[in-house]
VOGU-3710 file (C-alpha; in Angstrom, 3 decimals, decimal comma):
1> xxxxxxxxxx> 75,107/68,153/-18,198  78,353/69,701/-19,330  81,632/69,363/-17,604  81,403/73,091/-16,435  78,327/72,286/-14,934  79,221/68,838/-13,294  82,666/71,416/-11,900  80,531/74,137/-10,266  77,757/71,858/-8,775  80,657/69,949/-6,942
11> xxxxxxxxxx> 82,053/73,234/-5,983  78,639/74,472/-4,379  77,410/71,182/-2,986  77,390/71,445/1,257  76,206/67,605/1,314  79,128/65,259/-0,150  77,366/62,383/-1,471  78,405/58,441/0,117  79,493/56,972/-3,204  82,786/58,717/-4,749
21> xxxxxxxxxx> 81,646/57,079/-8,103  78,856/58,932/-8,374  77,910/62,186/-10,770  77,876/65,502/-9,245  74,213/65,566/-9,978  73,188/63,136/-7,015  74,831/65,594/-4,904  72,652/68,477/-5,835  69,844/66,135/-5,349  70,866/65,332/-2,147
31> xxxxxxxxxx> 71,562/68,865/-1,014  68,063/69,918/-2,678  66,018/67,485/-0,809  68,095/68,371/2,449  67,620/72,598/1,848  63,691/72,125/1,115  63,553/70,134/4,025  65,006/72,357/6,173  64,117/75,767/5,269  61,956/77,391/7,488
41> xxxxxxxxxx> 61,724/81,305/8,178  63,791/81,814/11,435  61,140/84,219/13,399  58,937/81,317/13,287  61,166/79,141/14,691  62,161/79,033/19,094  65,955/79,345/19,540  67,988/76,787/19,118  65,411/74,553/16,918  66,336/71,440/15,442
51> xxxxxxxxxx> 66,524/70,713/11,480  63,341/68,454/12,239  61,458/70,962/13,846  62,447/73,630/11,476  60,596/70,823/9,056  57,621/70,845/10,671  58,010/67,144/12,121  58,192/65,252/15,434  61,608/65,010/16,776  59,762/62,544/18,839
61> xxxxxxxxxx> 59,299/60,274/16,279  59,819/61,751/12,485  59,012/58,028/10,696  55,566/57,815/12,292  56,362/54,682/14,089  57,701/52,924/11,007  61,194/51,488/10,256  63,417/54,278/8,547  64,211/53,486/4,887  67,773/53,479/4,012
71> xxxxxxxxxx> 67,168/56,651/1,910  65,489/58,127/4,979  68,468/57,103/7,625  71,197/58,672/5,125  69,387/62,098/5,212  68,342/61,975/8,662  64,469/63,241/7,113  61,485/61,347/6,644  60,059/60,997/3,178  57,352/63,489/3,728
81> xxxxxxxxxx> 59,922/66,240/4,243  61,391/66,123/0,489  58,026/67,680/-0,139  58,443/70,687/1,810  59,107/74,402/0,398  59,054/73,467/-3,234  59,080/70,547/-5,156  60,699/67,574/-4,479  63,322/66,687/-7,096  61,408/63,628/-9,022
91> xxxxxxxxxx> 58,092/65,807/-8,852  58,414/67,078/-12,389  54,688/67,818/-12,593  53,405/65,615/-15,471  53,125/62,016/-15,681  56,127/60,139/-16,593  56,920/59,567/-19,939  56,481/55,724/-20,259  54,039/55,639/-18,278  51,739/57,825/-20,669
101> xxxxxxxxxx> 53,045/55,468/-23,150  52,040/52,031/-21,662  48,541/53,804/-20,465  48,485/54,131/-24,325  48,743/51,066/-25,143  46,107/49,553/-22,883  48,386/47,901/-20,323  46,780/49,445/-16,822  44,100/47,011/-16,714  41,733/46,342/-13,568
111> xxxxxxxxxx> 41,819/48,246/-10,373  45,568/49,956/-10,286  47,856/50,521/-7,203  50,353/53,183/-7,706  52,930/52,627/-5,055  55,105/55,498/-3,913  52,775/57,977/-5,709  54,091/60,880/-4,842  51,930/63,912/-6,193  49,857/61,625/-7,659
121> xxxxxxxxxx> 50,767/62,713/-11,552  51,081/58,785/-12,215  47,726/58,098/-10,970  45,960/60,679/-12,213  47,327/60,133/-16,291  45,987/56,503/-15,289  42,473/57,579/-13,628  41,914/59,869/-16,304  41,361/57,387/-19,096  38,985/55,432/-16,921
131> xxxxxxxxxx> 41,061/53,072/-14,734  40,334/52,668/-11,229  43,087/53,823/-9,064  44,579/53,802/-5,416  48,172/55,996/-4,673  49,750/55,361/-1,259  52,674/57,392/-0,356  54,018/57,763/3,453  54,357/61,543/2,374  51,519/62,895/4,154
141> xxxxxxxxxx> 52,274/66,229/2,264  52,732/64,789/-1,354  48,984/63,302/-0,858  47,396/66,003/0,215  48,779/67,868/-3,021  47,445/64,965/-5,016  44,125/65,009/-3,390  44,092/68,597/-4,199  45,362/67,592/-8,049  42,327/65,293/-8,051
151> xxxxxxxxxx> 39,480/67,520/-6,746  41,028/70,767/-9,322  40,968/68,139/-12,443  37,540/66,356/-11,898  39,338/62,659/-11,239  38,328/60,185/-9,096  41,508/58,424/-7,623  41,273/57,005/-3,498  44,765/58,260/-2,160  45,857/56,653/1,447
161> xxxxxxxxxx> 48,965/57,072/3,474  50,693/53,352/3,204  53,981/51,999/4,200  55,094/50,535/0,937  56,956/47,494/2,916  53,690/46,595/4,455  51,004/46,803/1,855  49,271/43,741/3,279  47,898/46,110/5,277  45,438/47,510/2,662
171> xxxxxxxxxx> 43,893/44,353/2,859  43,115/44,419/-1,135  44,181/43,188/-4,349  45,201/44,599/-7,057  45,407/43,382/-10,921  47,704/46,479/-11,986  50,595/47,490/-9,889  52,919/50,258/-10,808  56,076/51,248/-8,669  57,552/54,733/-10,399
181> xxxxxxxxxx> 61,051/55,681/-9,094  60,473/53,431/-5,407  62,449/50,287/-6,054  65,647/52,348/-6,715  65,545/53,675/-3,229  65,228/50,530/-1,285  69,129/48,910/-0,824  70,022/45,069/-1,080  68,655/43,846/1,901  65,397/45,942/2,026
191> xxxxxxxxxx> 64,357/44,453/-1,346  62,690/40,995/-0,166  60,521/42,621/2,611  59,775/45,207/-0,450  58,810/42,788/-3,436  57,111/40,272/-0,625  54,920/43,382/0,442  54,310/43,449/-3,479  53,368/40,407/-4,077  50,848/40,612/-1,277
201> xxxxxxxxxx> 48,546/42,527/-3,075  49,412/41,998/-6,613  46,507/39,030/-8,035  47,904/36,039/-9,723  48,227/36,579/-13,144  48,726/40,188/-12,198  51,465/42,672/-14,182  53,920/45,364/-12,227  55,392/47,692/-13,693  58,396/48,491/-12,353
211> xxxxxxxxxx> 60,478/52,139/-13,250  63,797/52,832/-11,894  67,044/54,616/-11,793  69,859/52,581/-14,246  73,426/52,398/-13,947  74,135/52,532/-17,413  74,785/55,755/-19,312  76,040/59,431/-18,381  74,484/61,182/-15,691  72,356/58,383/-13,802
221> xxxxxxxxxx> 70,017/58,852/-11,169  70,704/58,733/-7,205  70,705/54,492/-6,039  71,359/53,181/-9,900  69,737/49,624/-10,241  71,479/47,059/-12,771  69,284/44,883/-14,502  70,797/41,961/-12,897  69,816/43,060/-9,504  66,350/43,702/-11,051
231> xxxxxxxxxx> 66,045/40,543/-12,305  67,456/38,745/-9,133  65,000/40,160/-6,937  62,015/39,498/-9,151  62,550/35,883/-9,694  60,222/32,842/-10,186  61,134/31,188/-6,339  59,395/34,473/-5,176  56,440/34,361/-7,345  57,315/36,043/-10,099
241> xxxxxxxxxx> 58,378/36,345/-13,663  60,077/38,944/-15,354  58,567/39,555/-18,464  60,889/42,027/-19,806  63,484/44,832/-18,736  64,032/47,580/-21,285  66,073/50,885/-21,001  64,377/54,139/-20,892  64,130/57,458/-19,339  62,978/58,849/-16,086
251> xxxxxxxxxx> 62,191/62,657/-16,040  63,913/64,672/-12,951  64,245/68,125/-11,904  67,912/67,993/-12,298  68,179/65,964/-16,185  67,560/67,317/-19,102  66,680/64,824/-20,999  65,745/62,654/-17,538  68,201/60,175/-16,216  69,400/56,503/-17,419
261> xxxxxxxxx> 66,375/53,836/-16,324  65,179/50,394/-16,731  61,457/49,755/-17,235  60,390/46,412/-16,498  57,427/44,413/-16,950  56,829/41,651/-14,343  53,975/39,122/-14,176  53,249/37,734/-10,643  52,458/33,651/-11,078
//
């Protein structure tokens, strides 16, 4: 992104973003997610309608009875409404790059849980070469799309609305577990309840594969993870063992060339 760009996004952006330290580019992903969420024809709507009701969700309770995310009580919107009126901005469409690559390579092996699946483009590449598969999302409206991906393309994958911070829930095991742009949203102190909800329904011996946002490098992604903190919260008093953390790319609607990440491979013991 060049510095004209970076200039006229910061110009145009209604939503400032929290962190000063941050590139202009989080802001136009926060302002995106905020105007899809949002936009709603106004002869639709009763006067005087709320930005939740112009979403389409329950003032009454917009989280579904579960405990807002941090992401979620910044924005003021539940996950499910980044998915309204267009794509949300880390639905690029196609599987993720290194996640073709380690599907490549052989390393989804057993029955796969794709957590935070979004539109389901993860699970799908996966399904597709024979794995079997289950996406949870707590984005009612990016499964539905993913059910729909699955019945157009001919593959079998079981998508279910899950809370990703209680997957003990599903009451299943799982020797594959992929999380794909979810860790990065979670902050400091969400991260035990996340990675102990993890571990309760990755098998022994099991891998995760974890993709997220780094801090290091030009134009990073929203909630930039350092491989320290990665490491930290996957650590052998917890159950597990980090295998390896190497840098990558994760595709967005707003990179180029995607944004700074870490991909890490983490056994559970």
């Amino acid at each position: 992104m060049d510095i004209a760009r970076k200039t006229e996004l910061i110009v145009r952006m209604a939503q400032p973003c929290p962190d000063d330290d941050v590139w202009p580019a989080h802001e136009e992903w926060s302002s995106s997610v905020d105007r899809r969420a949002t936009m709603r024809r106004q002869d639709q709507l009763p006067e005087g309608a709320t930005s939740l009701e112009r979403s389409g969700i329950s003032v009454d309770d917009p989280f579904s009875g579960r405990h807002p995310t941090s992401h979620e009580r910044l924005t003021g919107l539940p996950w499910n409404a980044s998915y309204h009126d267009g794509p949300a901005p880390w639905d690029v469409g196609r599987p993720q790059p290194a996640i073709v690559r380690v599907a490549a390579e052989g390393g989804f092996t057993g029955t796969v849980l794709d957590a935070g699946c979004g539109t389901g483009e993860n699970a799908l590449h996966v399904a597709s070469l024979g794995s079997s598969v289950v996406g949870v999302d707590v984005a009612e409206t990016a499964l539905a799309i993913a059910r729909e991906k699955a019945d157009d393309r001919g593959i079998e994958v079981e998508f279910a609305a899950a809370d990703a911070l209680q997957l003990e829930r599903l009451r299943r095991g799982f020797e594959t577990v992929l999380d794909c742009g979810l860790f990065h949203t979670f902050d400091p102190d969400e991260r035990p309840g996340y990675v102990a909800s993890l571990a309760s329904v990755t098998e022994h011996d099991g891998t995760l594969y974890v993709l997220c946002f780094s801090e290091e490098g030009p134009d990073t992604g929203p909630h930039p993870v350092t491989q320290e903190e990665l490491r930290a919260a996957f650590d052998l008093s917890n159950g597990w063992n980090v295998a390896a953390v190497k840098p990558d790319r994760i595709l967005t609607r707003f990179h180029d060339d995607g944004a700074p990440a870490w991909f890490a491979t983490i056994k559970r013991i």
